[in-house]
C-alpha positions in Angstrom: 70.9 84.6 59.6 69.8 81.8 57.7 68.5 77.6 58.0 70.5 76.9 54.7 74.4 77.1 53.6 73.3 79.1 51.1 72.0 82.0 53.1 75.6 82.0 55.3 77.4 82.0 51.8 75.5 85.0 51.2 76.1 86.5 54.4 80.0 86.3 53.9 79.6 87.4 50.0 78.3 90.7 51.4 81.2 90.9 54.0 79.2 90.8 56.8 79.0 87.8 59.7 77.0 85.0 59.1 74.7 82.9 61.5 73.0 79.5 60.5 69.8 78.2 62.6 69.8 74.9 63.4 67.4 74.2 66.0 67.4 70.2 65.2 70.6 69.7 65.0 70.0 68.1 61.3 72.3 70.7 58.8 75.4 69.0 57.6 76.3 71.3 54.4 76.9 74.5 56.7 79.0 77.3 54.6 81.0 78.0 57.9 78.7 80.2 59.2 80.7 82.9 62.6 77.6 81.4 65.2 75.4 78.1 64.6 72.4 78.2 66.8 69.5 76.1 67.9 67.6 78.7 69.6 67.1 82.3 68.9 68.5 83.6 72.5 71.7 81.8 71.6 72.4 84.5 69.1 71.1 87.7 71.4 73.9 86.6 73.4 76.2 86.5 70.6 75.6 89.5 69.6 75.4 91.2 72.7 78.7 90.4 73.5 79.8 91.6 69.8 
């Protein structure tokens, strides 16, 4: 989980799934993260249902 396209590039370089916070909205570079979330109960249900 990462605020910045380069922490979901990182995320996919290590194989794994990627998430990218964006609570405002504001990211436009995104690396194509598997969830993009503005609040942090958006990914406990991701996950949760993972």
């Amino acid at each position: 989980m990462g605020d910045r396209e380069l922490d979901v590039l990182a995320g996919h370089n290590a194989n794994i799934a990627s998430s990218l916070f964006d609570p405002d909205g504001l990211i436009v570079q995104t690396g194509d993260p598997e969830i993009r979330v503005a609040a942090m109960p958006e990914l406990k249900l991701w996950l949760a249902k993972s």
